[in-house]
KEKE-3310 file (N, C-alpha, C; in steps of 0.2 Angstrom, whole numbers, plus 5000, padded with zeros to 4 digits):
npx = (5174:5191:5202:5220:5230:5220:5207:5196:5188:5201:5208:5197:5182:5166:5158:5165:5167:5162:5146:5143:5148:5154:5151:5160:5174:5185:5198:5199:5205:5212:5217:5224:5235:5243:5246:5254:5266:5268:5270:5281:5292:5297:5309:5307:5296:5292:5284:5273:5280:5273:5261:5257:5255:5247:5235:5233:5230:5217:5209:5210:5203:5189:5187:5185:5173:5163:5164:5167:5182:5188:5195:5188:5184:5182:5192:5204:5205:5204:5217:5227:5227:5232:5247:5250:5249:5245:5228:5227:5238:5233:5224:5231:5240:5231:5225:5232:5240:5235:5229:5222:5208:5195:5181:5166:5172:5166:5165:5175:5186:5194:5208:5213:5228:5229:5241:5256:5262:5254:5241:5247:5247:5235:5228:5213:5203:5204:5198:5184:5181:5179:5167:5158:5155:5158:5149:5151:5160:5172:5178:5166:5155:5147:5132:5125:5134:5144:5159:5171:5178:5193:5206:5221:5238:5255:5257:5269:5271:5275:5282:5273:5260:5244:5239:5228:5225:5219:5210:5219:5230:5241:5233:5241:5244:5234:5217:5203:5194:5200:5201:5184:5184:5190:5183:5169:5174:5176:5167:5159:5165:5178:5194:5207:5222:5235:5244:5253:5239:5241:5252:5264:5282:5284:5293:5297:5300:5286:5283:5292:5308:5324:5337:5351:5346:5354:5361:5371:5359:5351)
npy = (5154:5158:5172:5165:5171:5176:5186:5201:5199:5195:5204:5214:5217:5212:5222:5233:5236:5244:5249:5253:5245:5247:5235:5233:5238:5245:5252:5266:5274:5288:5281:5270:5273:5282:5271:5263:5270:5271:5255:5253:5258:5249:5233:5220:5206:5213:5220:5223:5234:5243:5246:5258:5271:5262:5263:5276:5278:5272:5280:5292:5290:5285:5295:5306:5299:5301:5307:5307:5303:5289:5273:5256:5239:5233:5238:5237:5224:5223:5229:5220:5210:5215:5218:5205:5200:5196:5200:5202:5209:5219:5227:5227:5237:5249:5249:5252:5266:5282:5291:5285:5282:5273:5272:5280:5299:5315:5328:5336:5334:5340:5340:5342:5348:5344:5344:5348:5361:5366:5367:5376:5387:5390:5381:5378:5385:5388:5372:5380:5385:5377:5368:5379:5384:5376:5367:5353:5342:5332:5319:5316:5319:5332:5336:5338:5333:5340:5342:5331:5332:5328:5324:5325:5319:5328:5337:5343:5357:5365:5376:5387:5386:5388:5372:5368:5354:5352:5342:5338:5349:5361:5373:5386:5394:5398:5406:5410:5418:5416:5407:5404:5411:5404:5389:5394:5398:5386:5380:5389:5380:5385:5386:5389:5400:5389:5388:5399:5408:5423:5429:5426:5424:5408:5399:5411:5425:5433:5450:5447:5440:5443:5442:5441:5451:5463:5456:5455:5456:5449)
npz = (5935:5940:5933:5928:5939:5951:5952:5953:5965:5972:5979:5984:5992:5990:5991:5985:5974:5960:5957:5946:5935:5918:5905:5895:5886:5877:5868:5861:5844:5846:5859:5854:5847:5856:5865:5855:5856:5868:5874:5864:5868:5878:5883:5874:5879:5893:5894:5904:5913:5905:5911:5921:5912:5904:5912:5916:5901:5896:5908:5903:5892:5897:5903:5893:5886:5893:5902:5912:5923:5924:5930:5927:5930:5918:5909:5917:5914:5900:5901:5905:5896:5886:5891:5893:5907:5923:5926:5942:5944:5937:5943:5956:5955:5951:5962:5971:5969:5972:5961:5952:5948:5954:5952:5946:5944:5945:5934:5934:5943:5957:5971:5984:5995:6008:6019:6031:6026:6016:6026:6035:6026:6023:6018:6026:6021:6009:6007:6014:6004:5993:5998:5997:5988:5975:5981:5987:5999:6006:5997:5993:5979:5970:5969:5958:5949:5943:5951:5961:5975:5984:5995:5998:5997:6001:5984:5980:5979:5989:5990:5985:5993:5999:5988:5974:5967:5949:5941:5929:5933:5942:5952:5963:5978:5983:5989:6000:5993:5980:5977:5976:5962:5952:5954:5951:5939:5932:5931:5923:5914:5910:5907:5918:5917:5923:5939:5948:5957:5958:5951:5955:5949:5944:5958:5964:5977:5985:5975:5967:5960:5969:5968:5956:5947:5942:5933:5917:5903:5910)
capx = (5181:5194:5204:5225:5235:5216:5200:5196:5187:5205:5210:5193:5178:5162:5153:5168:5168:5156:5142:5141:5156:5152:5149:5162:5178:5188:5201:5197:5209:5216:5222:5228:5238:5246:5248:5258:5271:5270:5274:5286:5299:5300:5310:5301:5294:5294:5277:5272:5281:5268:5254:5254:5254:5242:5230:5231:5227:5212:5206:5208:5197:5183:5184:5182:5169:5159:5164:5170:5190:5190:5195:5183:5190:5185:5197:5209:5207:5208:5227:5230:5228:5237:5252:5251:5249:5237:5224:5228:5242:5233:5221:5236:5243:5228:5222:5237:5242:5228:5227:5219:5200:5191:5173:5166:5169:5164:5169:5182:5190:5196:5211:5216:5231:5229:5248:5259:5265:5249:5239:5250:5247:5227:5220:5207:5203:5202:5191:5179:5179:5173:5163:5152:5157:5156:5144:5153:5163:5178:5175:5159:5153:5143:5123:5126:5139:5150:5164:5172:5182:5198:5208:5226:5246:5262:5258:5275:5269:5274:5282:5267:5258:5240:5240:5223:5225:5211:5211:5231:5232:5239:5234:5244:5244:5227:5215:5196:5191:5205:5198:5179:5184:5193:5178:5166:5177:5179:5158:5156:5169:5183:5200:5212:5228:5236:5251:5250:5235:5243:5255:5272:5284:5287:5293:5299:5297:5281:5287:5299:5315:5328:5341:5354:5342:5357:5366:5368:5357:5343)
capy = (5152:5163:5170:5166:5175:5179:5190:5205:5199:5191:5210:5219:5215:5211:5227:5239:5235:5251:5246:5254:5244:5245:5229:5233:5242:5244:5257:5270:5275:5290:5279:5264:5278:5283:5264:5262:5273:5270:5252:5252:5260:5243:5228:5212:5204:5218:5226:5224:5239:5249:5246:5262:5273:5262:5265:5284:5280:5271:5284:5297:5289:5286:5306:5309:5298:5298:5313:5304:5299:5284:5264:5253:5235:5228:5241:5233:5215:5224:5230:5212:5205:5219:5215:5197:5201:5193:5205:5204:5214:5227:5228:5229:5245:5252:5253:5256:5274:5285:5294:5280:5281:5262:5272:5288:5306:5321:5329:5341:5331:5344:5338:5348:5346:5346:5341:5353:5366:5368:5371:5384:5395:5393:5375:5377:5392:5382:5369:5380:5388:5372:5369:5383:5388:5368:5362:5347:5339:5328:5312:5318:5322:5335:5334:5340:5330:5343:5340:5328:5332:5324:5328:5322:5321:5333:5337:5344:5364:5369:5385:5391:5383:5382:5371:5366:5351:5353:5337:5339:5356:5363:5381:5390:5404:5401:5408:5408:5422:5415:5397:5402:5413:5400:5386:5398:5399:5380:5379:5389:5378:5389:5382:5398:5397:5383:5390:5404:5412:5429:5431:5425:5421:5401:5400:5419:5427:5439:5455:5447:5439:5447:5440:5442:5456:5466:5455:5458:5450:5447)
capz = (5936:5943:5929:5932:5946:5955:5951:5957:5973:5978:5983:5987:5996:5985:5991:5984:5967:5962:5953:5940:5931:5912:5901:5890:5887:5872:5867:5855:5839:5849:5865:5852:5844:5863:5868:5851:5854:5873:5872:5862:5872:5883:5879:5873:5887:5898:5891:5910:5917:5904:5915:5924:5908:5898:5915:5913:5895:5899:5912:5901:5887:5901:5904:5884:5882:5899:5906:5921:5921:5931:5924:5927:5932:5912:5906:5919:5912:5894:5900:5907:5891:5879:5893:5892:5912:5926:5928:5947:5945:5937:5950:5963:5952:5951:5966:5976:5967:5971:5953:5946:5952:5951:5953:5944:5947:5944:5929:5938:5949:5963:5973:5990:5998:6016:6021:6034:6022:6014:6028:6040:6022:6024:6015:6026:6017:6001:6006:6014:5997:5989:6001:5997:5978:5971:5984:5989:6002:6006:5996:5990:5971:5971:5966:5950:5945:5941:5954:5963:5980:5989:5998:5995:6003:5997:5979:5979:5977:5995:5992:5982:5995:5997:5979:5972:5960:5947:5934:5929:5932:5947:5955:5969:5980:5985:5996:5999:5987:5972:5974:5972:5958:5949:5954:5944:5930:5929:5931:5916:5907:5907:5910:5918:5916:5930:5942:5953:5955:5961:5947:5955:5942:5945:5963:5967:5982:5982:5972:5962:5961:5974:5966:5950:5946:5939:5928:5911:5900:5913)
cpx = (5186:5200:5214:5229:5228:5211:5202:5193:5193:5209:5205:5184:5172:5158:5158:5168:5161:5151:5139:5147:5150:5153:5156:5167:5183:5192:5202:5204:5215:5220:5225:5233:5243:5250:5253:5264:5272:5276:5282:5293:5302:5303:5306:5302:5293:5289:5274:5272:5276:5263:5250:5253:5247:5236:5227:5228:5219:5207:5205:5201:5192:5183:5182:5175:5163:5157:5167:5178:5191:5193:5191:5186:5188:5191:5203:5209:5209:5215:5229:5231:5233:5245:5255:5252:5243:5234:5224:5232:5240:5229:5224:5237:5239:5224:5226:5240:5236:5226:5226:5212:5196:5184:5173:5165:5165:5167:5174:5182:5194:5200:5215:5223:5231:5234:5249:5257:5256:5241:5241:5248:5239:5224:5213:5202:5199:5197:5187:5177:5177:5171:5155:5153:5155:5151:5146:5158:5167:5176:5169:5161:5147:5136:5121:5131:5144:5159:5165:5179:5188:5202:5217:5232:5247:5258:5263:5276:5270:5277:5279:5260:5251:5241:5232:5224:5218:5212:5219:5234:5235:5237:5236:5241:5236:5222:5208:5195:5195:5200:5191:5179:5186:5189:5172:5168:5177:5170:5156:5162:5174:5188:5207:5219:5232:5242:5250:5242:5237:5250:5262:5274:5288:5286:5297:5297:5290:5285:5293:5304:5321:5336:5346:5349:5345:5363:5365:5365:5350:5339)
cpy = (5158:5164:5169:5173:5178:5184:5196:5205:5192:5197:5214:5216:5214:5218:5234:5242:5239:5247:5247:5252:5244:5237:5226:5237:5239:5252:5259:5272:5279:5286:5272:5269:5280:5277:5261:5263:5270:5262:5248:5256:5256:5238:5222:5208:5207:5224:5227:5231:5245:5251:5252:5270:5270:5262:5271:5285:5278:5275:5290:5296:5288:5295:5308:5306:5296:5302:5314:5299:5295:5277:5259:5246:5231:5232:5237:5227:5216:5224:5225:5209:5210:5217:5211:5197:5197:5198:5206:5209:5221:5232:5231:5237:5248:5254:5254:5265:5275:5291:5294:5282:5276:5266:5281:5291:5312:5324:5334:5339:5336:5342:5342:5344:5348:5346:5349:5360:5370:5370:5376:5389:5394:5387:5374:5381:5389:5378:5372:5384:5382:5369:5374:5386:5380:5364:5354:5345:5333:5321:5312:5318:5325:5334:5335:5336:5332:5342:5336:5331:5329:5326:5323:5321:5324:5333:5340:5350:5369:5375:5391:5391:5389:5379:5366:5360:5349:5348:5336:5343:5358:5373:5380:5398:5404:5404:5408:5410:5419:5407:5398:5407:5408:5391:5388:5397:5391:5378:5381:5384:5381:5385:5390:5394:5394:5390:5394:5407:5418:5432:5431:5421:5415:5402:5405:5422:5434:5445:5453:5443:5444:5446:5440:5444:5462:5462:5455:5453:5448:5453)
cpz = (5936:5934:5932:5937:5949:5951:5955:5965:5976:5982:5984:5990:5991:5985:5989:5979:5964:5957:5946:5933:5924:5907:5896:5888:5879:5869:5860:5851:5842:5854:5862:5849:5849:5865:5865:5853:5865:5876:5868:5865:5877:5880:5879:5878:5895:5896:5897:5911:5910:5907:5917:5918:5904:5905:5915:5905:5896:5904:5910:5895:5892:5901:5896:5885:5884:5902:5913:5921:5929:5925:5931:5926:5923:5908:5911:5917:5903:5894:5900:5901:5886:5882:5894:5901:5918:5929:5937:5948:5943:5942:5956:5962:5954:5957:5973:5977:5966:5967:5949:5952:5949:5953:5949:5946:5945:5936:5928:5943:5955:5969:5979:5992:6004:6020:6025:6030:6021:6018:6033:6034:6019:6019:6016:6023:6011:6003:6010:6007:5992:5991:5998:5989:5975:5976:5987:5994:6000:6003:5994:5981:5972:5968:5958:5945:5944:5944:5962:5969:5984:5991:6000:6000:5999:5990:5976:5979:5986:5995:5989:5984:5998:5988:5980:5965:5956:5939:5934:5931:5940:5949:5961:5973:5981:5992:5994:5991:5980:5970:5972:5966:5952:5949:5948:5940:5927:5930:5923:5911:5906:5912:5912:5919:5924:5932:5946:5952:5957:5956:5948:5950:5946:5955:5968:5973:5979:5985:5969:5964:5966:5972:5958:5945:5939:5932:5919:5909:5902:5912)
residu = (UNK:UNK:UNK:UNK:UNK:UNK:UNK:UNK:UNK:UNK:UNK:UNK:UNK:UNK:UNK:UNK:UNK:UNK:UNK:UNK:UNK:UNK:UNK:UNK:UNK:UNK:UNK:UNK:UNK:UNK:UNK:UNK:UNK:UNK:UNK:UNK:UNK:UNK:UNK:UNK:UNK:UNK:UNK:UNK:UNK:UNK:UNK:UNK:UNK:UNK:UNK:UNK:UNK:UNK:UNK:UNK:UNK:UNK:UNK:UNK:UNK:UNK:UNK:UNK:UNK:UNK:UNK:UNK:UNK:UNK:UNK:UNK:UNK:UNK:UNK:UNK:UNK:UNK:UNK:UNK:UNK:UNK:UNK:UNK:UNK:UNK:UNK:UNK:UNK:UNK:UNK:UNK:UNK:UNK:UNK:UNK:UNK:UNK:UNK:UNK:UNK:UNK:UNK:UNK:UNK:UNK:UNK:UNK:UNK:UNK:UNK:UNK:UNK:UNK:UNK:UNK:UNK:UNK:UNK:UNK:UNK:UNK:UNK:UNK:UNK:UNK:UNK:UNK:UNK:UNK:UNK:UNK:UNK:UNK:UNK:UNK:UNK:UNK:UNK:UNK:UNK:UNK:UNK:UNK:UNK:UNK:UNK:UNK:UNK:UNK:UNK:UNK:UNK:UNK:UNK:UNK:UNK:UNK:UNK:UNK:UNK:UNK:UNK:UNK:UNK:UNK:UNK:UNK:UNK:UNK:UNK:UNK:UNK:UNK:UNK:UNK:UNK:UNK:UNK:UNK:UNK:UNK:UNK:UNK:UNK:UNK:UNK:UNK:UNK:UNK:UNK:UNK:UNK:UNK:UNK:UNK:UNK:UNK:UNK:UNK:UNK:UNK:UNK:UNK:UNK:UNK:UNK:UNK:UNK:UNK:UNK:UNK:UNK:UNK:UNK:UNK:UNK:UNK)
# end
């Protein structure tokens, strides 16, 4: 029996629904501790409009505790019920905004932006760098498991443009050799610091600001 406002195959085909959904979903101490405080910032009766934070919460607990940051459609009937919502709705959120992943990735999600900006300043550059450094392609996960590839719209970063979004984190200013340098680093585990890779400060012109250079105090 369908449960109310529809199931999940009243928005998705039977052969989408990935197969490896888990049995069982239940939100650990840390993400009841997030949910707490999230919640309560809604008026009563209006726990709804949480849904798209308490799915990030849920999709980060799968990365802790899976290594794979996706939600898994019983964590969306879990939200449905903490919202007092019909699990169709969550379903809608979540698989309309493409931040929420409904199947496992990789455990370095790798997010390209391939939009105008980003490629007149060399994207393709970038993905053949994780192409040949992560092993993976567009919509892929690589054989190892380590990372997941996409390939996105605008993530907003065009005047630091190309932008690698890597989990949360964005890098700039890249180019082939920066990207497999920065794919290595994230192979051994290491996290380099997000934002340019090329040392411009913020969004500067390269060599610096050109501007109220001389005023006192700066």
């Amino acid at each position: 029996m369908q449960s109310p406002g529809g199931g999940w195959g009243a928005t998705h085909a039977a052969d989408q629904q990935h197969p490896e959904q888990p049995a069982h979903f239940a939100f650990d101490a840390e993400s009841e501790a997030q949910i707490e405080r999230i919640v309560a910032r809604y008026p009563a009766g209006k726990q709804a409009s949480a849904v798209i934070p308490l799915l990030y919460v849920a999709q980060k607990q799968m990365g802790r505790q899976t290594g794979s940051a996706w939600v898994p459609k019983v964590a969306m009937d879990v939200i449905a019920g903490r919202l007092s919502m019909p699990p169709i709705r969550v379903y809608e959120v979540a698989t309309f905004y493409f931040m929420f992943n409904t199947r496992p990735i990789g455990r370095v999600h790798l997010q390209l932006c391939g939009t105008t900006p980003c490629m007149l300043r060399g994207s393709d550059e970038v993905l053949r760098a994780c192409h040949d450094a992560a092993q993976v392609k567009v919509g892929q996960t690589s054989a190892d498991g380590m990372f997941t590839l996409t390939e996105v719209e605008c993530l907003g970063a065009c005047v630091n443009a190309p932008v690698l979004q890597v989990d949360d984190d964005y890098y700039e200013d890249l180019d082939y050799d920066r990207t497999v340098a920065l794919i290595e680093a994230l192979r051994r585990g290491e996290r380099p610091q997000p934002g340019s890779t090329t040392g411009r400060q913020t969004s500067a012109p390269e060599g610096g600001p050109l501007t109220l250079t001389g005023v006192a105090g700066e």
